[in-house]
C-alpha positions as CSV (number, residue, x, y, z in Angstrom):
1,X,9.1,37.9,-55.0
2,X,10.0,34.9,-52.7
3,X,8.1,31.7,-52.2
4,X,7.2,32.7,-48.7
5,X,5.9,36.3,-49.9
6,X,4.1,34.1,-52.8
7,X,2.2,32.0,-49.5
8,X,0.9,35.5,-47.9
9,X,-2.9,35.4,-48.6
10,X,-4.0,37.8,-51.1
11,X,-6.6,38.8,-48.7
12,X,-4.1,39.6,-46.1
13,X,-2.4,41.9,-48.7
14,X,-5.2,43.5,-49.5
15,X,-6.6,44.6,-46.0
16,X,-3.4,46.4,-45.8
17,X,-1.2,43.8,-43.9
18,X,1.5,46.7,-42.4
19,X,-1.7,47.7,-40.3
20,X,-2.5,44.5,-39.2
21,X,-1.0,41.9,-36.8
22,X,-0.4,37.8,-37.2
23,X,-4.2,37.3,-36.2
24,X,-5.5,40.3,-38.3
25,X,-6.4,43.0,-36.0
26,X,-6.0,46.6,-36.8
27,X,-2.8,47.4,-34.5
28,X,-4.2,51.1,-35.1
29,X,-7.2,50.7,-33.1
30,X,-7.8,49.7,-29.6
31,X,-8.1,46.1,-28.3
32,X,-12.1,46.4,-28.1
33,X,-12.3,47.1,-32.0
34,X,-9.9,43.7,-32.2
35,X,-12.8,41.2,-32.4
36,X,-16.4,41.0,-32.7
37,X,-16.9,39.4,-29.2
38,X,-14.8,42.2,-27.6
39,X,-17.7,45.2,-27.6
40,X,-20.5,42.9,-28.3
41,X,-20.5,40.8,-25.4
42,X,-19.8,43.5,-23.2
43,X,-22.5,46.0,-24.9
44,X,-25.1,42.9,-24.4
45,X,-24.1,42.7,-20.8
46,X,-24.9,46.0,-19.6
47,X,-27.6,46.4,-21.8
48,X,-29.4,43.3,-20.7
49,X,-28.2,44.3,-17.0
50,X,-30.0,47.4,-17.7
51,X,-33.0,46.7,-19.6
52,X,-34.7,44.9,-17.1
53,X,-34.7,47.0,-14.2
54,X,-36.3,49.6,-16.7
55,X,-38.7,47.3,-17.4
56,X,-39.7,46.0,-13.9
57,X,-40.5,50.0,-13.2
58,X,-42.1,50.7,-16.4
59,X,-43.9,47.2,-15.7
60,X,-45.0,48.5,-12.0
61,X,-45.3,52.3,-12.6
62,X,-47.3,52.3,-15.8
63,X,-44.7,54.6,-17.5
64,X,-43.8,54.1,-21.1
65,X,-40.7,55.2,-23.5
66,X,-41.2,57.6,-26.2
67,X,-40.4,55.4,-28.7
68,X,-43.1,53.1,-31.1
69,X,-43.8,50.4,-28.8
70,X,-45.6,49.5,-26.1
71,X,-43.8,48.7,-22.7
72,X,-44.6,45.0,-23.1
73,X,-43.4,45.3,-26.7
74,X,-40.0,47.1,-26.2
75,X,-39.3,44.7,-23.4
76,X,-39.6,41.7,-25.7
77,X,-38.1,43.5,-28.5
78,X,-34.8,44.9,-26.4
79,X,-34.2,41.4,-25.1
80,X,-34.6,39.7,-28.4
81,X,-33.1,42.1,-31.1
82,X,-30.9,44.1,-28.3
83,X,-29.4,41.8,-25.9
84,X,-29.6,38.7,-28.0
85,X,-28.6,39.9,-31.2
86,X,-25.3,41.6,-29.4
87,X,-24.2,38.4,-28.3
88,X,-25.0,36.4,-31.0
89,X,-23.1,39.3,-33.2
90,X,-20.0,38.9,-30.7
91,X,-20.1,34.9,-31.3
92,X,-20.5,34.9,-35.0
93,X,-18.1,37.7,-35.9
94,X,-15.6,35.8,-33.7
95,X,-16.6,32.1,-35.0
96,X,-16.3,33.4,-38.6
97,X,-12.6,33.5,-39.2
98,X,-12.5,30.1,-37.5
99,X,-14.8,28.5,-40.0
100,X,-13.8,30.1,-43.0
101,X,-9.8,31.0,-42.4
102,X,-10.6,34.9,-43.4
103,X,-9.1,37.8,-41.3
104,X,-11.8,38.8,-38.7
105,X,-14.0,42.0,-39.1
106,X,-12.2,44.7,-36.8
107,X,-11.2,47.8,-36.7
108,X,-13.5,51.0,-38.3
109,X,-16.0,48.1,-39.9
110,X,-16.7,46.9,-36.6
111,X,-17.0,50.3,-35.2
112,X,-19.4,50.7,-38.0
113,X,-21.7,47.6,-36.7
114,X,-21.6,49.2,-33.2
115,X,-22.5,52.6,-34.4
116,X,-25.9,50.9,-35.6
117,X,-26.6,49.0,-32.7
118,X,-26.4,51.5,-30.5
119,X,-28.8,53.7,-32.9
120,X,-31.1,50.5,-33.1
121,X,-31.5,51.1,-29.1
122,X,-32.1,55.1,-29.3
123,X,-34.1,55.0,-31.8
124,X,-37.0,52.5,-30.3
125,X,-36.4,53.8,-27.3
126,X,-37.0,57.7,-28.2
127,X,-38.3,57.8,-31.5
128,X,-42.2,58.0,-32.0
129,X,-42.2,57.5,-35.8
130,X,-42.5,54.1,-36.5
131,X,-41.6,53.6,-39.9
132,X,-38.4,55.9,-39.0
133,X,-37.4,53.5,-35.8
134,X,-37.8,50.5,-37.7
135,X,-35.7,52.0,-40.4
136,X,-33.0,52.9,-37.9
137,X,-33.4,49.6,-36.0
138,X,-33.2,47.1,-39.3
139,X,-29.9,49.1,-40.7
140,X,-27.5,47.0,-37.6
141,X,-29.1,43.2,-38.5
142,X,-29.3,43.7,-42.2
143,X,-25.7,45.2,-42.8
144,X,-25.0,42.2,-40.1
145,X,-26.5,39.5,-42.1
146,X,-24.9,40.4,-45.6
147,X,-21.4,40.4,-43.8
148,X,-22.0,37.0,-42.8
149,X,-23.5,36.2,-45.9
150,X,-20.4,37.7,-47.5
151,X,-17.6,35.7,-45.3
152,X,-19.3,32.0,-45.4
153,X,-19.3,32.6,-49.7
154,X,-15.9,33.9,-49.6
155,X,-14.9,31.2,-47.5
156,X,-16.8,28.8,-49.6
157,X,-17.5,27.1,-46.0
158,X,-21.2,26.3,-47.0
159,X,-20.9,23.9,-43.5
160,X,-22.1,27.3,-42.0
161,X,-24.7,28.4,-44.0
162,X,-27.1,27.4,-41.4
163,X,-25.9,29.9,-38.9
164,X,-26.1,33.1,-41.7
165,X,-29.7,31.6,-42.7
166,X,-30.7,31.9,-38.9
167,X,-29.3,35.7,-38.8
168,X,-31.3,36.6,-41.2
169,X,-34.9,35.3,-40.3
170,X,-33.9,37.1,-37.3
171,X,-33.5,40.2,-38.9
172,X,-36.5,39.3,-40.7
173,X,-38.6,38.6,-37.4
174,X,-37.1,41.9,-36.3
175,X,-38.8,43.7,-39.3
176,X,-42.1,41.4,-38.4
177,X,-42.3,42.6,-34.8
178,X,-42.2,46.2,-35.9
179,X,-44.6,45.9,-38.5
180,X,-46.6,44.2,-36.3
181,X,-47.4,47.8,-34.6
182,X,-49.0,48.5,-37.8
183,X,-50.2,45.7,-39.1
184,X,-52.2,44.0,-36.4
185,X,-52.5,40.7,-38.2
186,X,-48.8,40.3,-38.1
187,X,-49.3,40.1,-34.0
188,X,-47.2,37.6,-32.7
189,X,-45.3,36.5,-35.8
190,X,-42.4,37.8,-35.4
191,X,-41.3,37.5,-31.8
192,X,-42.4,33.5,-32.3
193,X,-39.9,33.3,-35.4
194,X,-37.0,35.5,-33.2
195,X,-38.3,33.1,-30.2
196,X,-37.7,30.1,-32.8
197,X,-34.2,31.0,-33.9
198,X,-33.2,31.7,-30.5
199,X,-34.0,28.1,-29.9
200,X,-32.8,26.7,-33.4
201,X,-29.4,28.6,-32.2
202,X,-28.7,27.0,-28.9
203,X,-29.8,23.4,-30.5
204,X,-27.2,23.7,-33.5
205,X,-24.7,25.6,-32.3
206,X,-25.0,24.4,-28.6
207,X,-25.2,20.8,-30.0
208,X,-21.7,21.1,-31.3
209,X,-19.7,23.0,-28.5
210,X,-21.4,21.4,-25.8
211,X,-20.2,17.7,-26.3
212,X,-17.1,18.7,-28.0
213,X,-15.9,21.0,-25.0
214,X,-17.0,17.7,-22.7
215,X,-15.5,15.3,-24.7
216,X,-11.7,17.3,-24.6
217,X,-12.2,17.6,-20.6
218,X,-13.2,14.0,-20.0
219,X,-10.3,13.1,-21.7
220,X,-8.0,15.6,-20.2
221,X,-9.0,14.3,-16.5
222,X,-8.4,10.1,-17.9
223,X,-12.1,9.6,-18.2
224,X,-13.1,7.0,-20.4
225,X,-16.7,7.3,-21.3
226,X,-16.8,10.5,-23.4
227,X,-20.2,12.0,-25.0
228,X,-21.8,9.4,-27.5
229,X,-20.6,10.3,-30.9
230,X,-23.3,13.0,-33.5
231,X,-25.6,10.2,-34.4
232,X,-29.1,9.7,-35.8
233,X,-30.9,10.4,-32.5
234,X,-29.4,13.9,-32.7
235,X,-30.2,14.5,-36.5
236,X,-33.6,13.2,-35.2
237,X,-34.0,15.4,-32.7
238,X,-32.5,18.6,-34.8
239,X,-35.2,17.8,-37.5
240,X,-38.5,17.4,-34.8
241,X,-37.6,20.3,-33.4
242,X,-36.9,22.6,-37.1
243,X,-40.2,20.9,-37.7
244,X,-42.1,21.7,-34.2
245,X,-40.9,25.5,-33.9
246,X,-41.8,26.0,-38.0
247,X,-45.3,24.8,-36.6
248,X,-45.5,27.0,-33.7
249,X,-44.5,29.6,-35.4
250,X,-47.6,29.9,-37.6
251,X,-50.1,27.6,-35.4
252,X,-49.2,27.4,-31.9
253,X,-52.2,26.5,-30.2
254,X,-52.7,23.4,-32.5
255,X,-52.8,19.7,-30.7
256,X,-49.9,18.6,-33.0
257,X,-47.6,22.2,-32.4
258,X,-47.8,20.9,-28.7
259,X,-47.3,17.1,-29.3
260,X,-44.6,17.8,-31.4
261,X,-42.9,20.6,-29.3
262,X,-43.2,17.7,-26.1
263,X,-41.3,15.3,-28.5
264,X,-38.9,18.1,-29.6
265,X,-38.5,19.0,-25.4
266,X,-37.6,14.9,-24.7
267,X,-35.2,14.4,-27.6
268,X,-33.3,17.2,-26.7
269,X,-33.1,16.0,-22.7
270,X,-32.1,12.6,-24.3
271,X,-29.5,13.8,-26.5
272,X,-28.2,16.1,-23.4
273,X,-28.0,13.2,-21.4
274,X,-25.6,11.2,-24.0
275,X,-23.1,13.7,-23.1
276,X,-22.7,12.8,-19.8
277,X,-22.1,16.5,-18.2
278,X,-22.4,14.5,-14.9
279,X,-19.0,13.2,-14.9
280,X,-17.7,16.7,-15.4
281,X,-19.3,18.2,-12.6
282,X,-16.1,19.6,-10.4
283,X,-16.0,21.9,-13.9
284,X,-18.2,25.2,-13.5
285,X,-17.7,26.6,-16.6
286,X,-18.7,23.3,-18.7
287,X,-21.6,22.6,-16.3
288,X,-23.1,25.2,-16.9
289,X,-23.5,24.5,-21.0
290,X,-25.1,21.4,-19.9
291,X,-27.6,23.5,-17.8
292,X,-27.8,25.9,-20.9
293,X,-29.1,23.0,-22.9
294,X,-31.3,21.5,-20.1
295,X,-33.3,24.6,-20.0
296,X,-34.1,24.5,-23.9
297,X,-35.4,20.8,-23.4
298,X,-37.2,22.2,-20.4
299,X,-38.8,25.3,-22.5
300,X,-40.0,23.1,-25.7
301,X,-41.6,20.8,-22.9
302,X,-43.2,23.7,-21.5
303,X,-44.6,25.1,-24.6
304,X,-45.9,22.1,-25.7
305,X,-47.6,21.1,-22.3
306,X,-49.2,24.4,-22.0
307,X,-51.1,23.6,-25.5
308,X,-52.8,20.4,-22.9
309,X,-52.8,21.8,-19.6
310,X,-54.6,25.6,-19.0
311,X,-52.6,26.0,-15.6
312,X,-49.2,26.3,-17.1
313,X,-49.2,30.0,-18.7
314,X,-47.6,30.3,-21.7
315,X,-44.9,33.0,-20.1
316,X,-43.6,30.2,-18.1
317,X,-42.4,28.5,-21.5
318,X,-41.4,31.4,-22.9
319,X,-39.0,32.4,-20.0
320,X,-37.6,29.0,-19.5
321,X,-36.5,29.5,-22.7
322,X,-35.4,33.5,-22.6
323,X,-34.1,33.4,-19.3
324,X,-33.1,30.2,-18.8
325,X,-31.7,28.5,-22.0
326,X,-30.5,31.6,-23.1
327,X,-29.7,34.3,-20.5
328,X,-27.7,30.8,-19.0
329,X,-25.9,29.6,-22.6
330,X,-24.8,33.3,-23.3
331,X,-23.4,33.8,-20.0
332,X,-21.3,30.2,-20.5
333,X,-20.4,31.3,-23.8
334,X,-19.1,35.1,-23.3
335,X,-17.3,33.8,-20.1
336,X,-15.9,30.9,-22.0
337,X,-14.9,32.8,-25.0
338,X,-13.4,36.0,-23.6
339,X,-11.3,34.1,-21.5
340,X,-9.9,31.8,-24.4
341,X,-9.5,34.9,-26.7
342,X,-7.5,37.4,-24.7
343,X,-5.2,34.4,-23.9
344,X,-6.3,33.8,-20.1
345,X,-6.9,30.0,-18.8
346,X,-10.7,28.9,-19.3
347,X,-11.7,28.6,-15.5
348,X,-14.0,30.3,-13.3
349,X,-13.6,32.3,-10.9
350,X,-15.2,34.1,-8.0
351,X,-17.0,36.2,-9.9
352,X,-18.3,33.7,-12.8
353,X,-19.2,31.5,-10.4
354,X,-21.4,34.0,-8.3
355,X,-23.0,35.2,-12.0
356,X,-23.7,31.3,-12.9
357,X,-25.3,30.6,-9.4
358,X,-27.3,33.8,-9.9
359,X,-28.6,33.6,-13.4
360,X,-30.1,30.2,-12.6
361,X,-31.8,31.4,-9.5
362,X,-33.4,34.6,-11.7
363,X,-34.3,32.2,-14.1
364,X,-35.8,29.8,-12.0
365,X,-37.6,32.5,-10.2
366,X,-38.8,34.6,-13.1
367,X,-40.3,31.2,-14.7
368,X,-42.2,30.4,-11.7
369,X,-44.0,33.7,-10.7
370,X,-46.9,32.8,-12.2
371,X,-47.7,30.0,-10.1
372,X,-46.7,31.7,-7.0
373,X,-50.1,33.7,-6.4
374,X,-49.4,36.2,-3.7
375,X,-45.7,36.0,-4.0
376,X,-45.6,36.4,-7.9
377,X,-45.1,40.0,-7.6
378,X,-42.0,39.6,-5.3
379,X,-40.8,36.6,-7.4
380,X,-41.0,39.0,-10.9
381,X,-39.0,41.5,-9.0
382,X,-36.6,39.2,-7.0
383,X,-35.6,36.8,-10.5
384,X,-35.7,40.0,-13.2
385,X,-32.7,41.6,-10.3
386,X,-31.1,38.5,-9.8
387,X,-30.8,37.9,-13.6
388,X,-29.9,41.4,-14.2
389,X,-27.4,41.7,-11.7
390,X,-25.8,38.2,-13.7
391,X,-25.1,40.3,-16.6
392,X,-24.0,43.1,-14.4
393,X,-21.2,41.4,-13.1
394,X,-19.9,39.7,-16.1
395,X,-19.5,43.7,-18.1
396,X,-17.7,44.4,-14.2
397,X,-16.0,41.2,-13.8
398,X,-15.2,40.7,-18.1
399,X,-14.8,44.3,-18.9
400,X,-11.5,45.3,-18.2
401,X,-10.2,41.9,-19.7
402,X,-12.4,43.1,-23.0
403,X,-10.9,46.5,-23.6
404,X,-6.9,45.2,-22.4
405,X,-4.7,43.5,-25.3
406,X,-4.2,39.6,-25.1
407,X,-2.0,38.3,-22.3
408,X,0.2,36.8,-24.9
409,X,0.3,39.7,-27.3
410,X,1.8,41.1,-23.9
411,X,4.4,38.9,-23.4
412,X,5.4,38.9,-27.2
413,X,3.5,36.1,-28.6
């Protein structure tokens, strides 16, 4: 054996290397089965592009699926462990062989994970047993969470932990939400710890891309005042609001849930504002992680002012932080992301900006309904299309870019 087969990583090897190419995708398979983001983004798209019109005529008709839950309930639940978990599937699966240096998961394994998704979404859609949906449902996020799991301890890239700890209280507030049908004290629990991690997600994970992408710009274009450095205001601000969501979690309408969740709200505006998106403003597509980010600030602040003041209903919070934080920070991210991994230039175009301008106005829109009286009706309908038809556009716009091979695999990179 030479010194330069001696340098081939056993785990390369043993995946079967003839079968696989430089970056360790299956050549066998089609370009969607190459990476996690590939399918996942794009099966997020149309289902969240989907899943709210349903809901808006379940919503106005009084119709319900045939499935365990209520329409309220599947509403919540196929945004949070539907939509959501897609996406965040996507990003992970992608991230992972970034962070750890392992082959990613393709091929008939990530077929696998799609398979169970897509039974997840039958199964609490059409079937009435509950203990059988939830059975269904739980196979996707569990089998996700031990793969994750599996990777970082492979990898040995405890740096990560975090993120597979957050997967799997998800999974574990899926669980909640469906016991929660048969347990009525568990009401509430769960969604507030899938709402929580949602939240926890876009402060870590945002909190890293968010100045890092500015920081490389600014410095691209000769600025000279780039983000201020990961400090102890941001570990400060991590910590209060770990600390404020763990509260809300089990006491939400407690005096210091909401003080804290207002302190949690302004150090997260503070730390966005250290990273000085301003100066990047002729950039859409890193704008719009700023905006992202403002929205969580916006949502803590929300939930913890509607603890104090009776007018603000609590749906307002929730929404800032469901449509806005992170209907807006997927959208940046899958644009981002499936531009940079099928080798096409990160920038914006027609289309991305249209589904930016128009996720922000259903956002906007759905979070104030409540306070528009006469109009709330037409503002639930108007912002639940307009943020639909955001996610619409991207599986249009995206979609064909998703199921095509890299540019540069093209041209013999």
């Amino acid at each position: 054996m030479s010194q330069n087969d001696r340098s081939v990583p056993r785990r390369l090897l043993a995946s079967g290397f003839t079968r696989h190419d430089g970056r360790g995708r299956d050549r066998a398979m089609p370009p969607i089965l190459h990476y996690g983001f590939r399918p996942f983004f794009l099966l997020g798209a149309v289902h969240a592009g989907l899943a709210i019109p349903l809901w808006l005529a379940m919503y106005f008709h009084g119709v319900a699926l045939a499935g365990p839950f209520s329409p309220l309930a599947w509403h919540v639940h196929e945004m949070l462990f539907g939509y959501l978990l897609a996406v965040l599937t996507g990003f992970v699966l992608t991230a992972i062989p970034n962070w750890t240096g392992r082959l990613p998961l393709s091929g008939w394994p990530l077929l696998l994970l799609i398979i169970l998704w897509l039974a997840g979404r039958v199964a609490v859609a059409t079937v009435p047993d509950p203990w059988l949906a939830m059975g269904i449902d739980l196979a996707f996020p569990a089998l996700l969470s031990l793969a994750v799991w599996r990777e970082v301890r492979a990898g040995n890239n405890w740096r990560n932990a975090p993120v597979a700890v957050l997967l799997t209280l998800f999974t574990l507030a899926n669980a909640g939400h469906h016991a929660a049908g048969l347990v009525p004290a568990l009401e509430g629990y769960g969604v507030r710890l899938a709402l929580a991690v949602a939240a926890l997600m876009i402060a870590l994970i945002g909190g890293r891309i968010v100045p890092s992408f500015t920081r490389n710009w600014l410095a691209k274009a000769g600025r000279k005042r780039p983000p201020v450095p990961f400090a102890a205001l941001d570990r400060l601000a991590l910590a209060v609001t770990v600390i404020a969501l763990g509260n809300w979690i089990f006491r939400p309408e407690a005096a210091l849930t909401g003080g804290m969740l207002i302190g949690a709200g302004l150090l997260v505006l503070v730390r966005l504002l250290r990273w000085r998106g301003w100066l990047a403003w002729r950039e859409p597509m890193l704008i719009v992680l700023h905006l992202g980010y403002g929205w969580l600030g916006l949502a803590l602040l929300l939930l913890g002012a509607g603890r104090f003041i009776a007018a603000l209903p609590a749906s307002m919070a929730v929404h800032a932080l469901t449509a806005g934080a992170v209907g807006t920070m997927t959208l940046a991210v899958m644009s981002r992301a499936s531009l940079g991994h099928t080798g096409r230039p990160i920038a914006a175009d027609a289309a991305t900006l249209i589904l930016y301008a128009v996720v922000t106005i259903g956002a906007a829109l759905r979070v104030l309904a409540p306070l528009l009286e006469e109009g709330s009706a037409a503002a639930l309908i108007a912002g639940g299309a307009l943020w639909s038809a955001a996610f619409l556009i991207f599986a249009l716009s995206y979609g064909p870019k998703l199921f095509a091979a890299r540019i540069d695999h093209r041209a013999g990179r």
